[in-house]
C-alpha positions as CSV (number, residue, x, y, z in Angstrom):
1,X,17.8,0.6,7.5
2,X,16.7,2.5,10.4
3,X,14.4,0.6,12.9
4,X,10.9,1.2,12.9
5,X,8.9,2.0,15.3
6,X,6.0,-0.2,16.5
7,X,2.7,1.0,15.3
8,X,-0.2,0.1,17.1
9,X,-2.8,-2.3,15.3
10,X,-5.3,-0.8,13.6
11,X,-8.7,-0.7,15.7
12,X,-10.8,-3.2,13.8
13,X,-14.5,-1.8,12.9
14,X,-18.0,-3.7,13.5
15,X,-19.9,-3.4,11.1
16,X,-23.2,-2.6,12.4
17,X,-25.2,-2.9,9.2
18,X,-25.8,-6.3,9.8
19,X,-28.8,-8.0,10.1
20,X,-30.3,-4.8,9.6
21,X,-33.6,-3.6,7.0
22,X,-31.6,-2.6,3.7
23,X,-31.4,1.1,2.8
24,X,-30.6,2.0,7.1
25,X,-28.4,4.9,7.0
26,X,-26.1,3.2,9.9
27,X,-22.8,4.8,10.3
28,X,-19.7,1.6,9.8
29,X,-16.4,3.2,10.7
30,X,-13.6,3.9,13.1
31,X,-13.8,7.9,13.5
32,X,-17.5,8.2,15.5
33,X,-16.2,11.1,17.0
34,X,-15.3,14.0,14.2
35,X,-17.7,16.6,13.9
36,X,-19.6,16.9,10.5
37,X,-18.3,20.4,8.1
38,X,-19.4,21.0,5.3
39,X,-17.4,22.9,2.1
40,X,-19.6,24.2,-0.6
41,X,-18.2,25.7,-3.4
42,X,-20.4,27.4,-6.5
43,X,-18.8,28.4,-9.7
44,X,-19.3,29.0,-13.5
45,X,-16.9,30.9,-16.0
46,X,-16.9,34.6,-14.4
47,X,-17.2,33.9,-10.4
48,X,-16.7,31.4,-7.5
49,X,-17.7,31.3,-4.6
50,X,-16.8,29.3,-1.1
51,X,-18.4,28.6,2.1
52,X,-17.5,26.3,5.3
53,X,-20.1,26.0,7.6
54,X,-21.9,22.8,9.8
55,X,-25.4,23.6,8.9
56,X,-27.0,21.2,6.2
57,X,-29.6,23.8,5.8
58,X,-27.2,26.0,4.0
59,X,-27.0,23.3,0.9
60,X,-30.3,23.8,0.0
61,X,-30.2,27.6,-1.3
62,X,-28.5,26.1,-3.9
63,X,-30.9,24.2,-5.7
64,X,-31.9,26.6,-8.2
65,X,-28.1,27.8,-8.8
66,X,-27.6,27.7,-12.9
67,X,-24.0,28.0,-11.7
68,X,-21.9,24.3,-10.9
69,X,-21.9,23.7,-7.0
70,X,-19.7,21.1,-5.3
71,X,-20.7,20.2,-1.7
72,X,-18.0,18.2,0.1
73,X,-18.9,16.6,3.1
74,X,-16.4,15.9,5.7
75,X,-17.4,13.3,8.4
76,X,-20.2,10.6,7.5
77,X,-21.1,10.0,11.4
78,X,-23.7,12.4,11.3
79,X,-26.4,10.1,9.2
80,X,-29.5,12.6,10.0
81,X,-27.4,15.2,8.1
82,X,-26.8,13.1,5.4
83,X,-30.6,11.6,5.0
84,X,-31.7,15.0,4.7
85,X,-29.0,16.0,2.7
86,X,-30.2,12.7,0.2
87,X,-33.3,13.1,0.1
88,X,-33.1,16.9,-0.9
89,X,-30.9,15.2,-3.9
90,X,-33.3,12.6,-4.8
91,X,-30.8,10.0,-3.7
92,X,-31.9,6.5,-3.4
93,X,-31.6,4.8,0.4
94,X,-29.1,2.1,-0.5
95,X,-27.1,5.1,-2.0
96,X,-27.2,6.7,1.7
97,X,-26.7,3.0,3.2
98,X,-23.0,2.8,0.8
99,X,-21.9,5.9,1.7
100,X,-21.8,5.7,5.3
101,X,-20.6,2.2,4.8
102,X,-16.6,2.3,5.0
103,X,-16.5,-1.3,4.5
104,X,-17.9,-0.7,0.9
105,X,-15.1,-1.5,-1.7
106,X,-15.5,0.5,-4.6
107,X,-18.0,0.7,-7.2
108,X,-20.3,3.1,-9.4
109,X,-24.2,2.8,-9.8
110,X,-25.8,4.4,-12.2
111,X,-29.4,6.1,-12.1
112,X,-31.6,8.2,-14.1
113,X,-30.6,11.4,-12.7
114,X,-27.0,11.0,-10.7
115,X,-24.1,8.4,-11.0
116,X,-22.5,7.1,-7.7
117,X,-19.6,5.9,-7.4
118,X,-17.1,5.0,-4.6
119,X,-13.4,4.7,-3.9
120,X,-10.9,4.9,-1.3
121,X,-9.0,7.7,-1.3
122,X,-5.0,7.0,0.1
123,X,-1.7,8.8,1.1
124,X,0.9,8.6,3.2
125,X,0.7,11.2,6.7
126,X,3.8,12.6,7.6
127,X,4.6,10.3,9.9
128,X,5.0,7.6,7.1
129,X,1.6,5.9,8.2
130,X,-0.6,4.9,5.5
131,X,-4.4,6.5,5.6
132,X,-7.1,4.9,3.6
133,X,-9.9,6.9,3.3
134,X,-13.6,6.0,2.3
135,X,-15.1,8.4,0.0
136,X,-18.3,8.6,-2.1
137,X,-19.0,11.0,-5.0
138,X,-22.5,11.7,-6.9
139,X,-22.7,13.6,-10.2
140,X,-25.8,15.0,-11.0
141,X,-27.0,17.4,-13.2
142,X,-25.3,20.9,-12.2
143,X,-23.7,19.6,-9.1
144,X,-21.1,17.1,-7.1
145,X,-21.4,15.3,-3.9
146,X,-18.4,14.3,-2.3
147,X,-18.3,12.7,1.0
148,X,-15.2,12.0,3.0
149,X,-14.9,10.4,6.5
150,X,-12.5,13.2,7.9
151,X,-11.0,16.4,7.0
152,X,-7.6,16.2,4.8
153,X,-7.5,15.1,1.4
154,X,-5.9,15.3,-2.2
155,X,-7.9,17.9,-3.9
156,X,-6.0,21.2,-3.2
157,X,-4.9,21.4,-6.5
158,X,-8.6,21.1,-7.4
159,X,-9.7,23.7,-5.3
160,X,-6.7,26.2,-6.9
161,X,-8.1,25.4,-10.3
162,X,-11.4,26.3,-8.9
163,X,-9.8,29.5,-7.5
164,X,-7.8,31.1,-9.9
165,X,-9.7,29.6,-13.5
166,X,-7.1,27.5,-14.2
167,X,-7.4,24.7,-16.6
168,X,-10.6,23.6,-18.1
169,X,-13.2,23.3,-14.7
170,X,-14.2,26.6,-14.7
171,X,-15.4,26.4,-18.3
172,X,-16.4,22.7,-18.4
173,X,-19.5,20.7,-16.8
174,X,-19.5,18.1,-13.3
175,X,-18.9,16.0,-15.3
176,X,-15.0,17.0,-16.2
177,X,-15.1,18.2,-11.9
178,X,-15.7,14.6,-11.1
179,X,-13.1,13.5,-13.5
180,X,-11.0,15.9,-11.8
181,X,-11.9,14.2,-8.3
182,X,-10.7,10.7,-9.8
183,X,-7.8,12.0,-11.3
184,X,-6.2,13.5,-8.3
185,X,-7.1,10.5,-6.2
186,X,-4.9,8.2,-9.1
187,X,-2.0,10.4,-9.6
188,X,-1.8,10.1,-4.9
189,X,-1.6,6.4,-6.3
190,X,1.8,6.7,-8.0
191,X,3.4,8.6,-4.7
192,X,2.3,5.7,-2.7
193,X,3.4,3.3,-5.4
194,X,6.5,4.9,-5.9
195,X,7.2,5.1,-1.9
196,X,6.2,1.5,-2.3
197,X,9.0,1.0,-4.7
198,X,11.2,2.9,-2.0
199,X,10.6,0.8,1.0
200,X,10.8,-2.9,-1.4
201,X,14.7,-1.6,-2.8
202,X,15.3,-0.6,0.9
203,X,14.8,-3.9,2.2
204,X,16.3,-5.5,-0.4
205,X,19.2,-3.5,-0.1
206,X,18.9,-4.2,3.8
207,X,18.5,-8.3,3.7
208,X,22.5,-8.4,2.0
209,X,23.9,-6.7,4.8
210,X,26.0,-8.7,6.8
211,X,24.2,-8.1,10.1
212,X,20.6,-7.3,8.9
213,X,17.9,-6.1,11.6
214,X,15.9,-8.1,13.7
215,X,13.0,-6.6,13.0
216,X,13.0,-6.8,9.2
217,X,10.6,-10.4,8.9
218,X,8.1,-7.9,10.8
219,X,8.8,-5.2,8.1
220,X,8.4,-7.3,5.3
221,X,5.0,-9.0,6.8
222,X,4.0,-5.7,7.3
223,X,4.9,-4.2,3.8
224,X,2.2,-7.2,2.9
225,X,-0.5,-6.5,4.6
226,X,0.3,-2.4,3.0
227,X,0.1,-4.2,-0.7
228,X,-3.1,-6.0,0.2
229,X,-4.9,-2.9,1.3
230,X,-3.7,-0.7,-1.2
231,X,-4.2,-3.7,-3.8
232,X,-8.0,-3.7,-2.6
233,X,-9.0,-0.2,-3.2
234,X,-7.6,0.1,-6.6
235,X,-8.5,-2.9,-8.5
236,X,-12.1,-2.5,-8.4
237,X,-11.2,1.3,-9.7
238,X,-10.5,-0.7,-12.7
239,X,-13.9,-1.5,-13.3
240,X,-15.2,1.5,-12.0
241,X,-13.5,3.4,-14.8
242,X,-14.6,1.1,-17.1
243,X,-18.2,1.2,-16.8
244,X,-17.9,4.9,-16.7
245,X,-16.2,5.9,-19.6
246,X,-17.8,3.0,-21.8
247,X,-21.3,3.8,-20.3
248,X,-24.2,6.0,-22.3
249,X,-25.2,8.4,-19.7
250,X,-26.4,11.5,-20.7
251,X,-24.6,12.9,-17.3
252,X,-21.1,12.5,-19.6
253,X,-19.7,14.6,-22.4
254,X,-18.3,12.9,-25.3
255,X,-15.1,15.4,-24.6
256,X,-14.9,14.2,-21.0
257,X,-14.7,10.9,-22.0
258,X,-11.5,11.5,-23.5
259,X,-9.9,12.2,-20.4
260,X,-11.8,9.4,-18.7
261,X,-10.1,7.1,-21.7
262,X,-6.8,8.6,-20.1
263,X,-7.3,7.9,-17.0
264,X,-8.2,4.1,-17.5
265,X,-4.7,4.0,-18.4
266,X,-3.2,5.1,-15.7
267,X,-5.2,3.0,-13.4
268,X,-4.2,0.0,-15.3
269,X,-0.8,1.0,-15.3
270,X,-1.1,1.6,-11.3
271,X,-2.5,-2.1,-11.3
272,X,0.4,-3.7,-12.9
273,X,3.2,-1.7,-10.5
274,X,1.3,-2.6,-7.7
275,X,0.7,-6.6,-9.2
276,X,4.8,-6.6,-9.7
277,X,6.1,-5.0,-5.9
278,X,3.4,-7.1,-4.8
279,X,5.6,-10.2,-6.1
280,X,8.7,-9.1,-5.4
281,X,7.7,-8.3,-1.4
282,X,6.1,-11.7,-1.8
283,X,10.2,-13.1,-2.4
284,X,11.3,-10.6,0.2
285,X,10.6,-13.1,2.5
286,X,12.1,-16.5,0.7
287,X,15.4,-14.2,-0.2
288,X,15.6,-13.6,3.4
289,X,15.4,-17.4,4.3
290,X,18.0,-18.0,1.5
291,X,20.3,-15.4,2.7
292,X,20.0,-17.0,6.1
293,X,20.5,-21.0,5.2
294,X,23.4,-19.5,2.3
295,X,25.2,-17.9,5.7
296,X,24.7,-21.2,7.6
297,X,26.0,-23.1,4.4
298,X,29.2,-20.7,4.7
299,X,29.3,-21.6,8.1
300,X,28.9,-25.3,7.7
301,X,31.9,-25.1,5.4
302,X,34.1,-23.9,7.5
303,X,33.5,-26.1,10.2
304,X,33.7,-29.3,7.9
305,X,37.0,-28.2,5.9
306,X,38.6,-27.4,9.7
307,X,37.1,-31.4,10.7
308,X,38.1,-32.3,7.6
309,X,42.0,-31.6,8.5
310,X,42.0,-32.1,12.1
311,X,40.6,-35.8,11.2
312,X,44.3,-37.4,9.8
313,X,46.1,-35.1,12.1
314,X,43.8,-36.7,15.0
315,X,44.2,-40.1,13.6
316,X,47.9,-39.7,13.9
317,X,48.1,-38.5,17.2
318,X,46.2,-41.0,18.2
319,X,48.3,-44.1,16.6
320,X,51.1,-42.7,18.8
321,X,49.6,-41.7,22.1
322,X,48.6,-45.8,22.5
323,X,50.5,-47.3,25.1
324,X,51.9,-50.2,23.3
325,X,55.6,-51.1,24.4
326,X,57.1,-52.1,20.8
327,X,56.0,-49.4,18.7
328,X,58.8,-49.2,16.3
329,X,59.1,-45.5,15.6
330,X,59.1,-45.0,19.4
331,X,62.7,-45.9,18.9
332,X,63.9,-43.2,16.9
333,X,66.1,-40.6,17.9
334,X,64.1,-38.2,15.9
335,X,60.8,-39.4,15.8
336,X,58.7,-36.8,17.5
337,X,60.1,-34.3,14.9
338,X,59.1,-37.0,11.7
339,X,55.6,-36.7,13.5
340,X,55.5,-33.5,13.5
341,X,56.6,-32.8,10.0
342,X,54.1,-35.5,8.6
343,X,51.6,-33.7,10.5
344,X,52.6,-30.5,8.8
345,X,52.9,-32.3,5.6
346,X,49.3,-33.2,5.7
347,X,48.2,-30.3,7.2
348,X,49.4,-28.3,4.4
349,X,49.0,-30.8,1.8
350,X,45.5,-30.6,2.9
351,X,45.0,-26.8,2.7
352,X,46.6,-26.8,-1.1
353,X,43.7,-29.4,-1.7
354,X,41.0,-27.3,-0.8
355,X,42.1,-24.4,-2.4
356,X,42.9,-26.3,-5.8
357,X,39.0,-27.2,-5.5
358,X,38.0,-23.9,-4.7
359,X,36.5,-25.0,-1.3
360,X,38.3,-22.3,0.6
């Protein structure tokens, strides 16, 4: 396994929301620097259309659009935008105060008008680091918020099916466009699961070698702390799902909840892959620790079957180095050579022994 390259920690984020009135609209993340875009994008069966631009203002022309219009906001640092973009919505304060909040596991609220929900959008960047995204989405009546804390995400092949009337979004509600939204956000959960497989076999595969890296308890604590965080932001999905496709609201079509059904099973099923590597990288570490005390035990063997023939051979030498006059065998004409081939007899006989117990 090649040798990784140390990352730097990730930069921890204070969360400034506390102690604070409920319903603030306080900014609690890592990237207070992008710049706010927004993407809006207004369709029905016949026509789409798409804008970029940085100008809230431009959201509003919207309102009385019988067509379906997504607004995806990129960058949540810019909380005057997004008040102003809530309140032309209708959207309650502690809605605002979540969605700027990228310490906010995820979860759906639902309200007269709009369901909210939130969830952590994840993939892998090409450098093989790991990016866990906060994002928010509200389904109202003829339109979708999304809100994203930076540019870059998994909904190209939503946009395509936007662009070119594939599928069913161009001739179904918000409802099916959010569906869309959380389905494209799963299915990025079995690449990283299955990269997740990937990396556990490597390791394995790694920890048998006969010299394995020195770096690989770090790799394995680290391929923990990967499980934790992707284990966070999809088990409340569970319940997310749940609520939504079991809930009442008039928001969602009997049809969607079809697909909705659908996709509860693929979360669960994304829950139990990630509950099983998460055990096996949990015995990563006590394989490694066996693999290391069975290679001293190989070790120890050796040493104690070579003490355990050098002992008589020893003890023999030793009966005839002592400097005793009237040792009798010192009288024989041939008695260094009937040491030596005792010694070999032993030696030998020894050897056989071991073998014969499958020692050596």
């Amino acid at each position: 396994m090649r040798r990784k390259k140390k990352k730097n920690k990730p930069v921890k984020v204070k969360n400034t929301s506390v102690n604070q009135v409920p319903g603030q609209v306080i900014y609690v993340g890592s990237k207070e620097n992008t710049s706010t875009s927004l993407e809006i994008i207004d369709y029905n069966k016949e026509k789409h259309e798409v804008k970029h631009t940085n100008n809230i203002n431009e959201v509003f022309q919207y309102r009385d659009s019988e067509d379906i219009t997504w607004v995806n906001v990129n960058g949540l640092n810019a909380t005057e935008e997004i008040e102003q973009l809530g309140k032309f919505y209708g959207l309650h304060p502690l809605i605002l105060e979540d969605i700027v909040n990228t310490q906010q596991r995820p979860k759906i609220d639902e309200y007269d008008t709009y369901i909210f929900m939130v969830l952590k959008m994840m993939y892998y960047a090409e450098d093989g680091e790991l990016i866990k995204e906060h994002m928010s989405i509200v389904l109202g009546e003829k339109y979708v918020l999304t809100f994203q804390e930076a540019d870059g995400d998994v909904f190209d092949g939503v946009r395509d099916r936007i662009k070119n009337a594939k599928g069913r979004i161009r001739n179904s509600g918000p409802d099916y466009l959010t569906y869309t939204f959380i389905d494209a956000i799963i299915d990025n959960y079995f690449i990283i699961i299955e990269t997740m497989g990937d990396k556990i076999e490597e390791l394995e595969d790694s920890l048998f070698l006969d010299d394995p890296e020195e770096t690989i308890t770090q790799d394995i604590q680290d391929l923990k702390k990967e499980i934790i965080r992707i284990r966070r932001a999809i088990y409340p999905l569970r319940e997310v799902i749940n609520r939504l496709e079991k809930g009442e609201h008039p928001l969602i079509q009997e049809k969607t909840n079809h697909y909705l059904r659908d996709l509860y099973d693929h979360i669960i099923q994304v829950s139990e892959n990630i509950e099983i590597y998460r055990e096996m990288t949990w015995g990563l570490m006590d394989m490694y620790m066996t693999t290391i005390s069975n290679k001293m035990n190989e070790v120890m063997k050796v040493l104690t079957i070579m003490a355990s023939i050098f002992i008589p051979l020893t003890f023999m030498a030793g009966i005839y180095g002592m400097n005793f006059e009237y040792i009798p065998e010192l009288q024989l004409k041939y008695g260094y050579f009937y040491l030596w081939a005792a010694m070999l007899i032993v030696f030998f006989g020894l050897l056989w022994y071991f073998k014969r117990k499958k020692w050596l």
